[in-house]
N, CA, C and O of each residue as an XYZ file, in Angstrom:
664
protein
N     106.798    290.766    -10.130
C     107.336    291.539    -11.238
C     108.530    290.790    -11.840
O     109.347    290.192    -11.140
N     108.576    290.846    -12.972
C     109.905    290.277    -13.728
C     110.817    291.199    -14.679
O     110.269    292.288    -14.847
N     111.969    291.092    -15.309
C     112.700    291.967    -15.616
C     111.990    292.523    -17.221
O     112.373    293.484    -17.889
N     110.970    291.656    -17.501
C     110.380    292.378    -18.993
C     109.595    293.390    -18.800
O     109.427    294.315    -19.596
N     108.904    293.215    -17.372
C     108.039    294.112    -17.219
C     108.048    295.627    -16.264
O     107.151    296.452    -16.087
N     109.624    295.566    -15.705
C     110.419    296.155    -15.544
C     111.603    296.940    -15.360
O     111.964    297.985    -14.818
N     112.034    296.036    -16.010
C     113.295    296.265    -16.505
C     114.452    295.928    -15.446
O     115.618    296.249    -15.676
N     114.147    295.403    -14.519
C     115.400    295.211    -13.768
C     114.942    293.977    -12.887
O     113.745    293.700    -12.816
N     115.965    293.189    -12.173
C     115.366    292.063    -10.917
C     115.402    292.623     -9.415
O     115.775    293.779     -9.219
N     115.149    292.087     -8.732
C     115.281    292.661     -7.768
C     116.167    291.092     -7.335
O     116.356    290.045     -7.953
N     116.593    291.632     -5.839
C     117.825    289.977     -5.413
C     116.907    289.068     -4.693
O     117.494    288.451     -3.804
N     115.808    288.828     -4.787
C     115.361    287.510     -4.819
C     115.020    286.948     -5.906
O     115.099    285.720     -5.944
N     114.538    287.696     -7.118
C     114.833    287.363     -8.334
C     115.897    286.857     -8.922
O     116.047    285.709     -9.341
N     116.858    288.013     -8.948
C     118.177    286.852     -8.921
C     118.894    285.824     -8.412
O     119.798    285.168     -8.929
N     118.250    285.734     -7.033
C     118.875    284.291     -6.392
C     117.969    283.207     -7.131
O     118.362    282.041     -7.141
N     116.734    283.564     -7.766
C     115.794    282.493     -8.213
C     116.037    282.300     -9.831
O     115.662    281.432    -10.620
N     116.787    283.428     -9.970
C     117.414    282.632    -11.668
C     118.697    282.638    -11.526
O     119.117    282.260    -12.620
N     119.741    282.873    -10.720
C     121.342    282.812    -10.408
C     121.756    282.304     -9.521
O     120.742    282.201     -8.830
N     122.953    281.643     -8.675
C     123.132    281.242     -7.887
C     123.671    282.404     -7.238
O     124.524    282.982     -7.911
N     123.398    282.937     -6.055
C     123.997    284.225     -5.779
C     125.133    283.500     -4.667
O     125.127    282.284     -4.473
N     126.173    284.507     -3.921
C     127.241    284.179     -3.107
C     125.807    283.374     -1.910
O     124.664    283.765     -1.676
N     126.574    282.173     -1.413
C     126.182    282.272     -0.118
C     126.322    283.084      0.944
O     126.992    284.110      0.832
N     125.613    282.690      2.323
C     125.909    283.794      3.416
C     127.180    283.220      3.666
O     128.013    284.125      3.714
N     127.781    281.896      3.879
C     128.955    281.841      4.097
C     129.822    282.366      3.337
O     130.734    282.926      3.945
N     129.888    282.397      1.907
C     130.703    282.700      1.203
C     130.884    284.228      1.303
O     131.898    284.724      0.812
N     129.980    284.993      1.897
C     129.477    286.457      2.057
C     130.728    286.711      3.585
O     131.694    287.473      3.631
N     130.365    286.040      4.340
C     131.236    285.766      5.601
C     132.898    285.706      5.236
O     133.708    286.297      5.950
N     133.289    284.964      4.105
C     134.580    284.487      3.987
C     135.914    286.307      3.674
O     137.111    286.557      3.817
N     134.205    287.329      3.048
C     135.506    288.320      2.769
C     134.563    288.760      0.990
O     133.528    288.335      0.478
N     135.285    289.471      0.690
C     134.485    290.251     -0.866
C     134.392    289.153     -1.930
O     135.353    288.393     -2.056
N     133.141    288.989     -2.827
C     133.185    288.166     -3.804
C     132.364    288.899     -4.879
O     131.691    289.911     -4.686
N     132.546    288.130     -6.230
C     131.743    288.810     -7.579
C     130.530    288.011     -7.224
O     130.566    286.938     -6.622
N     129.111    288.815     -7.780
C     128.130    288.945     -7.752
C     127.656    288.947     -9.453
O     127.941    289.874    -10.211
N     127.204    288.228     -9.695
C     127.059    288.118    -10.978
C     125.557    287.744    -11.462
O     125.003    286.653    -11.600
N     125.037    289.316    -11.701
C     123.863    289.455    -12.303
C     123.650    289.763    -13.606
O     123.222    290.869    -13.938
N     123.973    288.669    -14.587
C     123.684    288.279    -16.040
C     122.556    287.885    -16.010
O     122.301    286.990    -15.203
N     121.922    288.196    -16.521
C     120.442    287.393    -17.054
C     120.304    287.216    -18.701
O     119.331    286.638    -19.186
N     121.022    287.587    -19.245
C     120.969    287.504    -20.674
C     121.997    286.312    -21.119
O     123.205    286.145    -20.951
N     121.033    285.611    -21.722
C     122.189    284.635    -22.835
C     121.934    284.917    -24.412
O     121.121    284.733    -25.318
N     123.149    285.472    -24.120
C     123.719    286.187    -25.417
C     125.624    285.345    -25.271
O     126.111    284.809    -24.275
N     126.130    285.501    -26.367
C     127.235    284.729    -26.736
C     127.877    286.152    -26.030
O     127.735    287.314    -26.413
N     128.410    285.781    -25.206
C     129.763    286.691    -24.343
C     130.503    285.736    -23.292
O     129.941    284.887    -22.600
N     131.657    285.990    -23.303
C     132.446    285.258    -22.478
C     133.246    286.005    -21.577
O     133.906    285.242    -20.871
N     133.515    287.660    -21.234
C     134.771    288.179    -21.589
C     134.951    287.942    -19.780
O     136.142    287.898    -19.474
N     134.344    287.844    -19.019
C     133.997    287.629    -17.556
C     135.014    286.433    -17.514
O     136.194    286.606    -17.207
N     134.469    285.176    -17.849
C     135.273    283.769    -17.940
C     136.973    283.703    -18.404
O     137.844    282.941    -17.985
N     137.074    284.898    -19.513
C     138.565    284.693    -20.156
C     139.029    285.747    -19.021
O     140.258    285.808    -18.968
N     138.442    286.502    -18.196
C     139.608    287.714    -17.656
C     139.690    286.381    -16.425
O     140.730    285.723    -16.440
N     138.989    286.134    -15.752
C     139.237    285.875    -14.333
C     140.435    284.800    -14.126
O     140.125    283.622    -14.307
N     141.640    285.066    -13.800
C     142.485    284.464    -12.861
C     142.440    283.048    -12.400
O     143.022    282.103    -12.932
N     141.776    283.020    -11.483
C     141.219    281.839    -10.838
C     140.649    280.732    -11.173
O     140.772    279.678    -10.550
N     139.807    280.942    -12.455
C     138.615    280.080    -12.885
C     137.587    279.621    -12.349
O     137.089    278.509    -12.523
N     137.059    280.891    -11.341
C     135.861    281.169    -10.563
C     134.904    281.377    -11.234
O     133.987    280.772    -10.677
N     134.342    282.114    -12.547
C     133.538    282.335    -13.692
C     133.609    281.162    -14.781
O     134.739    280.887    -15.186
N     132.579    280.475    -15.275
C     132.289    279.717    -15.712
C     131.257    279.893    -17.155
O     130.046    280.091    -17.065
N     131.892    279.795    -18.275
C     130.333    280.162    -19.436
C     130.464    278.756    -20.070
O     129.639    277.891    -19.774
N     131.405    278.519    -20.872
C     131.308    277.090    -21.204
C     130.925    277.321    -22.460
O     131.122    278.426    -22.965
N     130.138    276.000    -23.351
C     129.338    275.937    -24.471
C     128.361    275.303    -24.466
O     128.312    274.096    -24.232
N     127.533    275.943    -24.697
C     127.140    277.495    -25.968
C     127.850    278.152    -24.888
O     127.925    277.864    -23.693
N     128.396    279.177    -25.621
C     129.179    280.458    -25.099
C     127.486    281.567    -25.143
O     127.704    282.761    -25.345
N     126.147    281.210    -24.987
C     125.201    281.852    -24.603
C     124.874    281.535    -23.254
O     123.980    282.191    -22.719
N     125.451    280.640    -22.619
C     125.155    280.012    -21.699
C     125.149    281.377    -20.954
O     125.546    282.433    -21.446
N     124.569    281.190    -19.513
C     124.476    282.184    -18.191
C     125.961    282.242    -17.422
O     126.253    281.122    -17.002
N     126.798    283.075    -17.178
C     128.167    282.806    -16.401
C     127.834    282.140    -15.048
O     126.948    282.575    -14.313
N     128.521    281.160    -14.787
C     128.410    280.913    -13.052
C     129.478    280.752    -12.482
O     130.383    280.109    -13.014
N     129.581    281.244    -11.410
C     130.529    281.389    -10.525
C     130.451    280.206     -9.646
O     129.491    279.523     -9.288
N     132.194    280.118     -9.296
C     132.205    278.849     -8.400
C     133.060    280.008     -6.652
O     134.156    280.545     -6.493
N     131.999    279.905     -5.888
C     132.505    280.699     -5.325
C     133.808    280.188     -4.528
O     134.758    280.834     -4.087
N     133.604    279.174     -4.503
C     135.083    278.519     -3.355
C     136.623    279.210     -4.249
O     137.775    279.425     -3.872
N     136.110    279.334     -5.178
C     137.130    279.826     -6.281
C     137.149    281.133     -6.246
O     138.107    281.479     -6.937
N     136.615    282.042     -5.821
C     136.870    283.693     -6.308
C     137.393    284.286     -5.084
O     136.954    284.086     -3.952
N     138.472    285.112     -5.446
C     138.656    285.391     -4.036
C     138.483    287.364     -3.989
O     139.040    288.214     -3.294
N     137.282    287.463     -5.260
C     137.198    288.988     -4.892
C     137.768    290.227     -5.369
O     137.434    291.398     -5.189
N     139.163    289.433     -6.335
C     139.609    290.478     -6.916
C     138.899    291.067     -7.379
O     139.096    292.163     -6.853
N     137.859    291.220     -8.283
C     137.024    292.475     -9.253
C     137.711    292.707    -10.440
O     137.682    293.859    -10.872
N     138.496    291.617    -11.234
C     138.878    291.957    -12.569
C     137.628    291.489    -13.685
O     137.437    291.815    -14.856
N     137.263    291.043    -13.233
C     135.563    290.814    -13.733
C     134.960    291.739    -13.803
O     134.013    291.709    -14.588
N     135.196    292.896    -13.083
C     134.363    294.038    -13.343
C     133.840    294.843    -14.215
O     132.673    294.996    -14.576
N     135.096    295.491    -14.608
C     135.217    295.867    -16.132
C     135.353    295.343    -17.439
O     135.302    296.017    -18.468
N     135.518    294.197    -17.373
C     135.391    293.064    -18.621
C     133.714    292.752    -19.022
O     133.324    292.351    -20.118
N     132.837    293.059    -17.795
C     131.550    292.688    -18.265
C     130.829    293.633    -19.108
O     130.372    294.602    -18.500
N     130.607    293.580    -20.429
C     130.225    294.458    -21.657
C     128.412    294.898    -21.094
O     127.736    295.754    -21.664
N     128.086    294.333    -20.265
C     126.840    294.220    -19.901
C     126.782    294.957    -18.257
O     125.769    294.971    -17.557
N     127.840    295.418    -17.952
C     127.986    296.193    -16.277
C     126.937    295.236    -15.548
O     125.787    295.489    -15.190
N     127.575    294.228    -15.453
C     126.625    292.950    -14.783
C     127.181    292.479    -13.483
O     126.345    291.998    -12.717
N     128.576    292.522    -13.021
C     129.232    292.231    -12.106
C     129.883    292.968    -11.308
O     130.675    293.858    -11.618
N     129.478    292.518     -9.926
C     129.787    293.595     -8.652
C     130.868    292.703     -7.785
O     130.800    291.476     -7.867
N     131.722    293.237     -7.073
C     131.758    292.827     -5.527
C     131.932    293.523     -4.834
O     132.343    294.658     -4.591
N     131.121    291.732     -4.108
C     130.593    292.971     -2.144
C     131.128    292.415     -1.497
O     131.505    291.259     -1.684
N     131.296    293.029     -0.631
C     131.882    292.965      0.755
C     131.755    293.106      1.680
O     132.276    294.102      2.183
N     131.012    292.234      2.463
C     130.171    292.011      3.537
C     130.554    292.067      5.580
O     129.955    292.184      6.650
N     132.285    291.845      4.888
C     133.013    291.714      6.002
C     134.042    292.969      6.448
O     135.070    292.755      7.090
N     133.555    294.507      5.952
C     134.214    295.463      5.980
C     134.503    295.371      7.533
O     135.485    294.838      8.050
N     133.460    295.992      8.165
C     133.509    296.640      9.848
C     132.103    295.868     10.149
O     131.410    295.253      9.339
N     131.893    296.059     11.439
C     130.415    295.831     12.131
C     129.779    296.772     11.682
O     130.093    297.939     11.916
N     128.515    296.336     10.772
C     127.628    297.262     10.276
C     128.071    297.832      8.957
O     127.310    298.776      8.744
N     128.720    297.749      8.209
C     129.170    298.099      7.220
C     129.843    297.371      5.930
O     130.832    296.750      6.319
N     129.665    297.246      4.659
C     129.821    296.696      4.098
C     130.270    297.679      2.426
O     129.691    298.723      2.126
N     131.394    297.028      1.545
C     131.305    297.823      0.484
C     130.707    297.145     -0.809
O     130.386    295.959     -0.734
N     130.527    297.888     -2.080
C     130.384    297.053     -3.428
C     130.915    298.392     -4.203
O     130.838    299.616     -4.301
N     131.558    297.100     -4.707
C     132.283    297.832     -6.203
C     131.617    297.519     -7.600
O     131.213    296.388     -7.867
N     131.532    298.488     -8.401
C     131.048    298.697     -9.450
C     131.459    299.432    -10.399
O     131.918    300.531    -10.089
N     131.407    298.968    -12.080
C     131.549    300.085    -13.095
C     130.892    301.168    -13.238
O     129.661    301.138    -13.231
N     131.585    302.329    -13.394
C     131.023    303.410    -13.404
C     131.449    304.225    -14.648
O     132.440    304.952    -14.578
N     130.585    304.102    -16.009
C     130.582    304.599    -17.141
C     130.156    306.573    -17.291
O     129.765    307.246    -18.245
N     130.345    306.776    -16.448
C     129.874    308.216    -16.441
C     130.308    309.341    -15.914
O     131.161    309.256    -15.030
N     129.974    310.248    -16.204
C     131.083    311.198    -16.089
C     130.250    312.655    -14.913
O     129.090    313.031    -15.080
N     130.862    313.023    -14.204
C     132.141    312.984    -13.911
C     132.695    311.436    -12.722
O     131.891    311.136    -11.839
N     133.650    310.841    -12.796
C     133.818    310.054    -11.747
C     134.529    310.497    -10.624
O     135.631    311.031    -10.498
N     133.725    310.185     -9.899
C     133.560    310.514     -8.105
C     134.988    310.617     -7.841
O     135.681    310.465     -8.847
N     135.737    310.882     -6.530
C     136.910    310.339     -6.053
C     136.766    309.794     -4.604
O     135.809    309.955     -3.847
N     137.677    309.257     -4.426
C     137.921    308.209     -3.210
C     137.457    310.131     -2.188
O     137.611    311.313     -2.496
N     136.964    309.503     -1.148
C     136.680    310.388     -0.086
C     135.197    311.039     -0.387
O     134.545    311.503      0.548
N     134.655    311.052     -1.849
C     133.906    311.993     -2.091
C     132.371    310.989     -1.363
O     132.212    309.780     -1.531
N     131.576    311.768     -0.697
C     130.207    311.821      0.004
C     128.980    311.799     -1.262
O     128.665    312.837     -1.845
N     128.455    310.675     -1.527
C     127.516    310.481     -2.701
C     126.078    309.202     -1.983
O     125.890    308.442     -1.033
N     125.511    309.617     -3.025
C     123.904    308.640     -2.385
C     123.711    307.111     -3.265
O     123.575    306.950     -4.478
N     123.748    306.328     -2.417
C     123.401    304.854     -3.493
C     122.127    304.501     -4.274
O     121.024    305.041     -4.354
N     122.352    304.047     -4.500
C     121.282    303.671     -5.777
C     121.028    302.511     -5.774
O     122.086    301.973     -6.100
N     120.011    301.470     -5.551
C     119.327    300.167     -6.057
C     119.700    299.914     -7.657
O     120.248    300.727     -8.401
N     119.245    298.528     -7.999
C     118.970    298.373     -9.462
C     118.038    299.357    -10.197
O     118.191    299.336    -11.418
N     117.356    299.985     -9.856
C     116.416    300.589    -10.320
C     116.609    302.384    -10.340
O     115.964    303.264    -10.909
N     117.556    302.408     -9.626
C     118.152    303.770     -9.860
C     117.349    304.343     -8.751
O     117.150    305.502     -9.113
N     116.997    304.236     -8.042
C     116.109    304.772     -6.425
C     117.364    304.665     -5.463
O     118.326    303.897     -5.470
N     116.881    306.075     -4.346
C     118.014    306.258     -3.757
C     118.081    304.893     -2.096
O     117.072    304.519     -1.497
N     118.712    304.702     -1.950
C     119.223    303.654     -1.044
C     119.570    304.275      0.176
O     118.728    304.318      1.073
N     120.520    304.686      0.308
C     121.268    305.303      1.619
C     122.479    306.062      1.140
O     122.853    306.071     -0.032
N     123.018    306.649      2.058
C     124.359    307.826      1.806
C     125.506    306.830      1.994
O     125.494    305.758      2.599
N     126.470    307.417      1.352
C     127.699    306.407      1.251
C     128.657    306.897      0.623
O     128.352    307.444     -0.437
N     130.152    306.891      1.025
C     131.433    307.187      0.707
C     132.077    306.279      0.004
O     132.231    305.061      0.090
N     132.546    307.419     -0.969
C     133.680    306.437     -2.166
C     134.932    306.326     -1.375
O     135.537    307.342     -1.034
N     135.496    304.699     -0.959
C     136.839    304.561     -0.596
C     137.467    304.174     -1.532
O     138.615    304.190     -1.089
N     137.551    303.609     -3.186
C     138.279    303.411     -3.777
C     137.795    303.737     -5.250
O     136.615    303.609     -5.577
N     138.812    304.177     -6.141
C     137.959    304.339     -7.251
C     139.656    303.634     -8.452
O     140.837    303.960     -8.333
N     139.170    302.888     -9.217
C     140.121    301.899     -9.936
C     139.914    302.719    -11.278
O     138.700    302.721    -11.484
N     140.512    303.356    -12.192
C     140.607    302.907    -13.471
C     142.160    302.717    -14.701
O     142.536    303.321    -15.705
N     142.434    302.083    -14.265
C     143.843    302.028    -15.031
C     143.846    301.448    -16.602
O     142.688    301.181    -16.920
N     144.436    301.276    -17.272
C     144.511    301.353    -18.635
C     144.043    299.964    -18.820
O     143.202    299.903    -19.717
N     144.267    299.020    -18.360
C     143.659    297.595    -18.488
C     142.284    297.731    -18.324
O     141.549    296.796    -18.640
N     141.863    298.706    -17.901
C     140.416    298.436    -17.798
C     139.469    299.142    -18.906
O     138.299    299.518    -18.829
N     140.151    299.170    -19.677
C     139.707    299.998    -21.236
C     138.909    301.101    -20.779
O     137.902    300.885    -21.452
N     138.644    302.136    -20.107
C     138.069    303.102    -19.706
C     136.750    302.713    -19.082
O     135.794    303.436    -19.363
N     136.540    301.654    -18.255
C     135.854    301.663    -17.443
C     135.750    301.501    -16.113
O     135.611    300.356    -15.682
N     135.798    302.621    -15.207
C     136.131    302.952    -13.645
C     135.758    302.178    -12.944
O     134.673    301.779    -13.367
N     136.085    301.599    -11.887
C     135.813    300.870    -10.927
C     135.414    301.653     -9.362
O     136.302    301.999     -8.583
N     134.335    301.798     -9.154
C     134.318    302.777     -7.821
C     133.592    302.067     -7.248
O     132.610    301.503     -7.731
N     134.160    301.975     -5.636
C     134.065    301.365     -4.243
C     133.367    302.227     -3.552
O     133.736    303.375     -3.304
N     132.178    301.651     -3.158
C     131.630    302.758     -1.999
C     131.657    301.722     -0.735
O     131.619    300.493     -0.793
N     131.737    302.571      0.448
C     130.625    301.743      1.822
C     129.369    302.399      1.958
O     128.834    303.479      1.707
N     129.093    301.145      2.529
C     126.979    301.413      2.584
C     126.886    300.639      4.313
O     127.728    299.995      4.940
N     125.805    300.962      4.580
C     125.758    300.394      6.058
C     125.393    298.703      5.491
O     124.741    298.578      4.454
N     125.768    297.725      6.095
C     125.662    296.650      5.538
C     124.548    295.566      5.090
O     124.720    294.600      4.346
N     123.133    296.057      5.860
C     121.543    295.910      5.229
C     121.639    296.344      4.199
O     121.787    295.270      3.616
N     121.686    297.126      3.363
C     121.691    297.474      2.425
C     122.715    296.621      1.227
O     122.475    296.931      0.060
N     123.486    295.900      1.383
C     124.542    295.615      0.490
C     123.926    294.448     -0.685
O     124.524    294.061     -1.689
N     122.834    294.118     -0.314
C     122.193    293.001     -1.479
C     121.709    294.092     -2.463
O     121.881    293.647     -3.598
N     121.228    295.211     -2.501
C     120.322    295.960     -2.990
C     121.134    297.312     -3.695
O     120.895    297.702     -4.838
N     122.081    297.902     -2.826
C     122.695    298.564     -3.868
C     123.689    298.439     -4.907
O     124.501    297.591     -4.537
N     124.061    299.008     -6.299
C     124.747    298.769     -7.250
C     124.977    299.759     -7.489
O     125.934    299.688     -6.718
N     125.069    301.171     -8.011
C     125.580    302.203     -8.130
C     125.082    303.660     -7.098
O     124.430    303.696     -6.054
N     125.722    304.778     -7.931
C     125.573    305.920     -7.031
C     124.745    306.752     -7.987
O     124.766    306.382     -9.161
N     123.905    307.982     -7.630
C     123.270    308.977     -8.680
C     124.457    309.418     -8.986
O     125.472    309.515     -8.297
N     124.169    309.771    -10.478
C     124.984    310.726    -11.291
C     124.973    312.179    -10.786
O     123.865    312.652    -10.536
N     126.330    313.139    -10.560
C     126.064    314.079    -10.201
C     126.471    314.714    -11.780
O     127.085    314.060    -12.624
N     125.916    316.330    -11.996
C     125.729    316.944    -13.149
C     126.971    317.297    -12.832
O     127.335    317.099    -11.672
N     127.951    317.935    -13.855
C     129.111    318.371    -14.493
C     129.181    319.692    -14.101
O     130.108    320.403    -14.490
C-alpha cells in the first residue's frame, strides 16, 4: 500500500522514503521524527530549529532531513510544522515504556494526568496511554503540544490520541 492509495504510510514506508532516527539514536534519549512526504516549498521546521538538526536547503521543495547527531529532542519543530508532520519519541523513558509528542489541533485539549487511547497514523486505536505533558504557550501560535506514554512496542506506530467529544 502507498500513501495515494491510502492516505497515510505506515513506518516502514517511511523509513523507505525518509531516513528515520536510528536505533542508536533512539537509545541516545528523545528525537524529532520527521514524517514529510510532501515537497511542497516549506521551510518553517529548518528556520525554527536551534541546532541545525533539520535540513531543507534548495529548492526549498526539497524533503526536510534531519541530522540526528544534531537534535537533541527539544520539539520546537513541532508546532512550526504547517503539515503536523513532526513528532518526538522517546524511547528511553522507563523499561517498557516510551513517550511521543505531538500537535494537537483540537479541541478539547487533554491535560497532563488525563487517561486517553492512542491512535496510529491511520487513526485506529493502538493502546491506552497517559498525557504527562501538554505544551502550548504563545510561541507556538495555538498549536498544543501533548506528551503521552505508550508501552514502548508501540512507539514507531503511534502519533496521536482519539478525539474526545466536548
Amino acid at each position: 500500500m502507498s500513501l495515494v492509495e491510502t492516505g497515510y504510510l505506515d513506518y516502514k514506508e517511511l523509513a523507505a522514503v525518509r531516513t528515520v532516527p536510528s536505533e542508536k539514536r533512539y537509545a541516545a534519549g528523545p528525537v524529532a521524527v520527521i514524517e514529510c512526504v510532501q515537497c511542497i516549498p516549506c521551510n518553517p521546521c529548518e528556520s525554527a530549529c536551534t541546532t541545525g538538526a533539520i535540513h531543507v536547503g534548495d529548492p526549498i521543495t526539497n524533503l526536510p532531513v534531519l541530522d540526528e547527531e544534531k537534535c537533541i529532542g527539544c520539539g520546537i519543530c513541532v508546532p512550526r510544522c504547517p503539515g503536523l508532520a513532526i513528532f518526538i519519541v522517546d524511547k528511553t523513558v522507563a523499561a517498557g515504556k516510551a513517550t511521543v509528542a505531538f500537535p494537537y489541533e483540537y479541541s478539547p485539549v487533554p491535560h497532563t494526568g488525563d487517561a486517553v487511547r492512542a491512535v496510529n497514523r491511520q487513526g485506529v486505536y493502538v493502546c491506552n496511554a497517559r498525557v504527562v505533558k501538554v505544551m502550548n504557550p504563545e510561541s507556538f501560535d495555538r498549536t498544543p503540544v501533548v506528551t503521552i506514554e505508550i508501552p514502548a512496542d508501540t512507539a514507531d506506530d503511534v502519533r496521536s490520541i482519539e478525539r474526545r467529544k466536548q
